[in-house]
OpenMM code with the backbone's topology and positions (N, CA, C; nanometers):
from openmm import Vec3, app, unit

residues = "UNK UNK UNK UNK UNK UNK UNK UNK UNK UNK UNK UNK UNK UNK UNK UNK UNK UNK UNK UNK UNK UNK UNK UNK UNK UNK UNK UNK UNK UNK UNK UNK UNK UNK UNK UNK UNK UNK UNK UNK UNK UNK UNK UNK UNK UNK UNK UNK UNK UNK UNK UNK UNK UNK UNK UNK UNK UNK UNK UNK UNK UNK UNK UNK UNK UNK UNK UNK UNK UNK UNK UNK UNK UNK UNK UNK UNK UNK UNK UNK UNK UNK UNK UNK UNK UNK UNK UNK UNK UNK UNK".split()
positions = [
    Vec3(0.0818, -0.1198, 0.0000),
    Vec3(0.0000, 0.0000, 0.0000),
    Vec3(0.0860, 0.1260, 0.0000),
    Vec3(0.1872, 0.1182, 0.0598),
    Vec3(0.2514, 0.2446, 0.0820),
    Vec3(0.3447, 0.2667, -0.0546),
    Vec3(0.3704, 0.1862, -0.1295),
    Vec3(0.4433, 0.1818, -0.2894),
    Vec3(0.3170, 0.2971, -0.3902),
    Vec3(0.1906, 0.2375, -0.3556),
    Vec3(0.0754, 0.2945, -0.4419),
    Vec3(0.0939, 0.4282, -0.4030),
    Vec3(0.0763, 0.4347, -0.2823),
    Vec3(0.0645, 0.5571, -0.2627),
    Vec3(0.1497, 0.6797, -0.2765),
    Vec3(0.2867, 0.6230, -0.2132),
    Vec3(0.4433, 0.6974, -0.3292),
    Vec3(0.4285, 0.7520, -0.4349),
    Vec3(0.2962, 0.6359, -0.5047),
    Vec3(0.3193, 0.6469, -0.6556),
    Vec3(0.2566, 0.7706, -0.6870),
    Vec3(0.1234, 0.7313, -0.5799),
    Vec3(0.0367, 0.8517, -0.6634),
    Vec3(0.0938, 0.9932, -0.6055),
    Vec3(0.1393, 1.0430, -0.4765),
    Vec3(0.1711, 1.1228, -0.4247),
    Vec3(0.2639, 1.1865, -0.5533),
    Vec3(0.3785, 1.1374, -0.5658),
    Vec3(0.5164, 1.1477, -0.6772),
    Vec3(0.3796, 1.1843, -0.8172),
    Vec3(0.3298, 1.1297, -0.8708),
    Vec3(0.2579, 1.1557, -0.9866),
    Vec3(0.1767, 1.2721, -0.9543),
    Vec3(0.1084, 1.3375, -0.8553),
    Vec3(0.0626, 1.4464, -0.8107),
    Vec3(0.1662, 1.5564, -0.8280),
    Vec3(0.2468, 1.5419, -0.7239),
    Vec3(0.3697, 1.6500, -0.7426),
    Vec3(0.4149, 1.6961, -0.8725),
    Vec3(0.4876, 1.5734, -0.9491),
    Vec3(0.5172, 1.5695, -1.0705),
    Vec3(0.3942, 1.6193, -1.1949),
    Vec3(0.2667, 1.6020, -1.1774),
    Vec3(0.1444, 1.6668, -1.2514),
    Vec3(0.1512, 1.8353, -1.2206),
    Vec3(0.1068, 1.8893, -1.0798),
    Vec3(0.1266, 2.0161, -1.0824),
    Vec3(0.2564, 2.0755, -1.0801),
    Vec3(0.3215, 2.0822, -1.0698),
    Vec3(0.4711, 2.1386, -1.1425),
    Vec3(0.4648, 2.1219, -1.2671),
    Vec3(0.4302, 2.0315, -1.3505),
    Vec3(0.4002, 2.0837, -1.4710),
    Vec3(0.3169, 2.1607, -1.5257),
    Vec3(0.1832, 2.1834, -1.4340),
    Vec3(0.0991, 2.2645, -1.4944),
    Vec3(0.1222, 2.3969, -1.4027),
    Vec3(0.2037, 2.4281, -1.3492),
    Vec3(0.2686, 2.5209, -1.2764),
    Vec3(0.3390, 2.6026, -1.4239),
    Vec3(0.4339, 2.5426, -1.4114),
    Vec3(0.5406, 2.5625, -1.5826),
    Vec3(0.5132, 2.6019, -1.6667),
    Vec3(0.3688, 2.5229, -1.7288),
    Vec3(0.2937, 2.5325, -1.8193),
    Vec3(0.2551, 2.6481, -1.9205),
    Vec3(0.3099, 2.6800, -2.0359),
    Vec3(0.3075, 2.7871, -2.0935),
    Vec3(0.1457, 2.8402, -2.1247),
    Vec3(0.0902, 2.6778, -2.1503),
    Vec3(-0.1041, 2.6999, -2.2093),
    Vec3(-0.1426, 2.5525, -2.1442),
    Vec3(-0.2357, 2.6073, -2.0222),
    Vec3(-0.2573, 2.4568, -1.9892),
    Vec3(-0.3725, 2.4117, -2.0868),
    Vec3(-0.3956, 2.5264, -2.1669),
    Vec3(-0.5436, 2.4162, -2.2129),
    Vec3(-0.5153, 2.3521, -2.3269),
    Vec3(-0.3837, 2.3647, -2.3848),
    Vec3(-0.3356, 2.2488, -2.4847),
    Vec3(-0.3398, 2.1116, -2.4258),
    Vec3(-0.3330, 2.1341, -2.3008),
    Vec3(-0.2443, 1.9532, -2.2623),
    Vec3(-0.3921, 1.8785, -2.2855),
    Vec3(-0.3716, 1.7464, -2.3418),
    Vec3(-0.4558, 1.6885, -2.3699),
    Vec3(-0.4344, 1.5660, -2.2528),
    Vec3(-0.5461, 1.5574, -2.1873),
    Vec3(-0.5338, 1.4471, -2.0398),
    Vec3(-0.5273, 1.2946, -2.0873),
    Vec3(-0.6125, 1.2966, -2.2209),
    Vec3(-0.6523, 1.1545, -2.2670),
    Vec3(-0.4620, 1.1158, -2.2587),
    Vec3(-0.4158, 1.1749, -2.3346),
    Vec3(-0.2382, 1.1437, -2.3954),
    Vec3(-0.2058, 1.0955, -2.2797),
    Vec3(-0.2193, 1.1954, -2.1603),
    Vec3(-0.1635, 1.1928, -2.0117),
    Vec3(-0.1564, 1.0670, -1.9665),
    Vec3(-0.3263, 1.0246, -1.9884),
    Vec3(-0.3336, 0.9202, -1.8722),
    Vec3(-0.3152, 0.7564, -1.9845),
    Vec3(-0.3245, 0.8034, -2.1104),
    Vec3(-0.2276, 0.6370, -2.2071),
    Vec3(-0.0941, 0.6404, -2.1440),
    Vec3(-0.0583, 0.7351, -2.1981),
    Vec3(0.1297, 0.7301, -2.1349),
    Vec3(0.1805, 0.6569, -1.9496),
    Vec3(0.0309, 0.6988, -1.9191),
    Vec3(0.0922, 0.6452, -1.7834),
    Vec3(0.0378, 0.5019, -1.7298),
    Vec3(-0.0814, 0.4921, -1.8362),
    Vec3(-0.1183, 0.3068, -1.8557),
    Vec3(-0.0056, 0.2645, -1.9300),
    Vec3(0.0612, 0.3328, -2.0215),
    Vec3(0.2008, 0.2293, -2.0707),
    Vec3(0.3298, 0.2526, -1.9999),
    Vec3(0.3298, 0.2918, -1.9234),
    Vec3(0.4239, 0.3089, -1.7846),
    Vec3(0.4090, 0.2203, -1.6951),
    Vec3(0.2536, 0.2198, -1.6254),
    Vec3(0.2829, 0.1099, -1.4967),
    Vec3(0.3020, -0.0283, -1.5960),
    Vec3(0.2290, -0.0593, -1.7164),
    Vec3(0.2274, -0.1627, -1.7645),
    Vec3(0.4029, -0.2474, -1.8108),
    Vec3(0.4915, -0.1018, -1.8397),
    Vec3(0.5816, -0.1650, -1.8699),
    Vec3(0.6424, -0.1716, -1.7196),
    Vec3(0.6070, -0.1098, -1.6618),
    Vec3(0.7116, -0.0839, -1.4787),
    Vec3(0.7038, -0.2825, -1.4201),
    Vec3(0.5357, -0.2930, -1.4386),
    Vec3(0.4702, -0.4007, -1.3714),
    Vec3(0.5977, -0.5826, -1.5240),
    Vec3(0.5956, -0.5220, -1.6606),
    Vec3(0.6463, -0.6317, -1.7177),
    Vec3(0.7730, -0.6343, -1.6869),
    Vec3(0.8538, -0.5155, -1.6770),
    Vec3(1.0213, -0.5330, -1.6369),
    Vec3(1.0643, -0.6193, -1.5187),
    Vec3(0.9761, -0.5895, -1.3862),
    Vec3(0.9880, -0.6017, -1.2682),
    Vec3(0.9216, -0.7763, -1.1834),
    Vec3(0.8492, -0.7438, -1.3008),
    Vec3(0.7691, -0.9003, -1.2391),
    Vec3(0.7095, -1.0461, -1.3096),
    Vec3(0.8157, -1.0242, -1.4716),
    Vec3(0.8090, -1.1100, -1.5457),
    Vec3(0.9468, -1.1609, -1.5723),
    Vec3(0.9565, -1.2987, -1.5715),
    Vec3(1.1422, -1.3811, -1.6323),
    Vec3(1.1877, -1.2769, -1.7518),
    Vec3(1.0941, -1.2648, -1.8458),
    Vec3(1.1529, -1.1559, -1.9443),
    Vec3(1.1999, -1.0412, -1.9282),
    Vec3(1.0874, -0.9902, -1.8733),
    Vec3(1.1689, -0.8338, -1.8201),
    Vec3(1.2547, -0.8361, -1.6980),
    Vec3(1.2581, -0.9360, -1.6228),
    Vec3(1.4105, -0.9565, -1.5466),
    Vec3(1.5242, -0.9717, -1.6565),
    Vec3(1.4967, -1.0554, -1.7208),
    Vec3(1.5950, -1.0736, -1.7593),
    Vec3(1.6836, -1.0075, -1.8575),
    Vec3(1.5882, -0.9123, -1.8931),
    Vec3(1.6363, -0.8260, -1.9958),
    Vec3(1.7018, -0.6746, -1.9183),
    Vec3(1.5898, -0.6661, -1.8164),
    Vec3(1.7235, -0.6233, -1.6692),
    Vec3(1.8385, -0.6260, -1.6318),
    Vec3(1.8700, -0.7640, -1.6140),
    Vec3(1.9530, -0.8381, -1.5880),
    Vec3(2.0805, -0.8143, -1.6897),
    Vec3(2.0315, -0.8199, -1.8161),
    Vec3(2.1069, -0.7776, -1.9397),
    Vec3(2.2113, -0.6717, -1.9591),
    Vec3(2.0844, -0.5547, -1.9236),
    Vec3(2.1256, -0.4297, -1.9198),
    Vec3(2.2233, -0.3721, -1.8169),
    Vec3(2.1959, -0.4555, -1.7022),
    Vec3(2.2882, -0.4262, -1.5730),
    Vec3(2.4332, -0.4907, -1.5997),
    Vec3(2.4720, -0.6050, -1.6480),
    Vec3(2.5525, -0.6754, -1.7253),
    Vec3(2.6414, -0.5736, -1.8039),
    Vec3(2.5668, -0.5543, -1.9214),
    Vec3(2.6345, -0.4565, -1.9864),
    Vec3(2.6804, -0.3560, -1.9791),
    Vec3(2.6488, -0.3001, -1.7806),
    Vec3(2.6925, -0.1601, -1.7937),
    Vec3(2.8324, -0.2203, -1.6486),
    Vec3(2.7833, -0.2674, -1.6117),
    Vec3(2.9192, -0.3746, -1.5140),
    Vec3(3.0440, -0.3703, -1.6313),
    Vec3(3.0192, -0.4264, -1.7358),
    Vec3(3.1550, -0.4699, -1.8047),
    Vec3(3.1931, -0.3306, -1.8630),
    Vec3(3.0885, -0.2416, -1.8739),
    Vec3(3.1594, -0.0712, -1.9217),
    Vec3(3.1773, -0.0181, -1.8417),
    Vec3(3.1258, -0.0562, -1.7127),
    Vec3(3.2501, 0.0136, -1.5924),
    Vec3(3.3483, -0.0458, -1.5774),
    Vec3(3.3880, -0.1885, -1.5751),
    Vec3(3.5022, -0.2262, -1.5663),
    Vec3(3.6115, -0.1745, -1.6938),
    Vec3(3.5656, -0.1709, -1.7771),
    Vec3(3.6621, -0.1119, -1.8835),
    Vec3(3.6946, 0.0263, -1.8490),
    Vec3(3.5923, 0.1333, -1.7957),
    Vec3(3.6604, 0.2616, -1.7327),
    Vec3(3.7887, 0.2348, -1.6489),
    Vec3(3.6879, 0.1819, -1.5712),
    Vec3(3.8245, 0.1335, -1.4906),
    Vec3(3.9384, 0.0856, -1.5133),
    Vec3(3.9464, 0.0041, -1.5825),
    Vec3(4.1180, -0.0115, -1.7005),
    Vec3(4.1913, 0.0743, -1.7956),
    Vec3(4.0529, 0.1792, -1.8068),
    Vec3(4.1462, 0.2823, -1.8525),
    Vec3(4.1911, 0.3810, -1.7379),
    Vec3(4.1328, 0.3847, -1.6705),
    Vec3(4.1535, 0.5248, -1.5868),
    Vec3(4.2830, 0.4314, -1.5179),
    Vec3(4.2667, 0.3016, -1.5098),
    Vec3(4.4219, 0.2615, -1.4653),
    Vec3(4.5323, 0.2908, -1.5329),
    Vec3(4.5379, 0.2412, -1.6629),
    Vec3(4.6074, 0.2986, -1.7725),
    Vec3(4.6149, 0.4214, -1.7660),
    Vec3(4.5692, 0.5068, -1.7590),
    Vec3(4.6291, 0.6387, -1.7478),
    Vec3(4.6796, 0.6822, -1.6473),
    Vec3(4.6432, 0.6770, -1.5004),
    Vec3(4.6742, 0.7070, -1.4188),
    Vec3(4.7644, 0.6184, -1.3294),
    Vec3(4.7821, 0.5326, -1.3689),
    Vec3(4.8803, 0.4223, -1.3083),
    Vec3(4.8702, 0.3446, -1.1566),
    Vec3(4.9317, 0.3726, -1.0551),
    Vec3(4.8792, 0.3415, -0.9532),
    Vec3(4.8706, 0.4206, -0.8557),
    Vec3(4.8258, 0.5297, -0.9560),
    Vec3(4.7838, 0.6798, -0.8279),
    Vec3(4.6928, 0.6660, -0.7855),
    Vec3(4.5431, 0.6079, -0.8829),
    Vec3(4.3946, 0.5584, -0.7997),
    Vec3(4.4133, 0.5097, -0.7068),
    Vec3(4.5260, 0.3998, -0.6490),
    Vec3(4.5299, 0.3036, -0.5548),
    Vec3(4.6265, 0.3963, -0.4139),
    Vec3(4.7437, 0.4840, -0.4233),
    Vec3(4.7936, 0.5552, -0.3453),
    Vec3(4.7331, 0.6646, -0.2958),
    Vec3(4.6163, 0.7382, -0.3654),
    Vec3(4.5770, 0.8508, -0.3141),
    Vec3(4.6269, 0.9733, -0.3527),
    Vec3(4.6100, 1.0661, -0.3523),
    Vec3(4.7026, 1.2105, -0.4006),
    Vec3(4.7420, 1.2984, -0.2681),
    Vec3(4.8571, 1.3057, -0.2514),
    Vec3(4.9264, 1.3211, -0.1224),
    Vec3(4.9823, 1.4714, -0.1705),
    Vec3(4.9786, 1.5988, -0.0611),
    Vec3(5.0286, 1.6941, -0.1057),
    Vec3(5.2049, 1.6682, -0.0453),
    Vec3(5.2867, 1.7542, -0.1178),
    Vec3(5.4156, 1.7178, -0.0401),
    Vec3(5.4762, 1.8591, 0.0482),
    Vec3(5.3370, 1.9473, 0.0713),
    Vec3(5.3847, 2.0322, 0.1685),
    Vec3(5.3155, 2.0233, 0.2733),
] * unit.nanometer
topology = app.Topology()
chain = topology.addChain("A")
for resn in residues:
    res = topology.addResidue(resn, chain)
    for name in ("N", "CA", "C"):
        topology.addAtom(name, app.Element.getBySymbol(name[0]), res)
């Protein structure tokens, strides 16, 4: 219960601040509003609580592990083993 309610609280906030902003509120069309946010929980609910969308999660988290580890081999490479000593003043 308290996730729902996050939700809607956060989607409140996030609604008036935009129509705060809002250059012409009477363009915004609500119908658009409220599809976009049926294909939101719908994809929130398939990422989170289906083998597929774990796993395609799972994927993505993967792929960004092995591109941090490659930062990290470079920033070794360049910097040698100063990441690991620290930067020490010598006065």
């Amino acid at each position: 219960m308290d996730r729902v309610l996050h939700f809607v609280l956060a989607l409140a906030v996030v609604a008036i601040l935009a129509l705060l902003v809002s250059s012409d509120r009477k363009k915004i069309r609500i119908r658009y509003v409220i599809q976009l946010l049926v294909i939101e929980v719908l994809l929130a609910w398939f990422f989170l609580n289906s083998d597929v969308g774990l796993g395609f999660v799972k994927g993505f988290s993967e792929m960004f592990e092995k591109l941090l580890g490659f930062a990290n081999e470079g920033t070794n490479f360049v910097f040698g083993s100063m990441n690991d000593q620290g930067w020490h003043s010598s006065s």
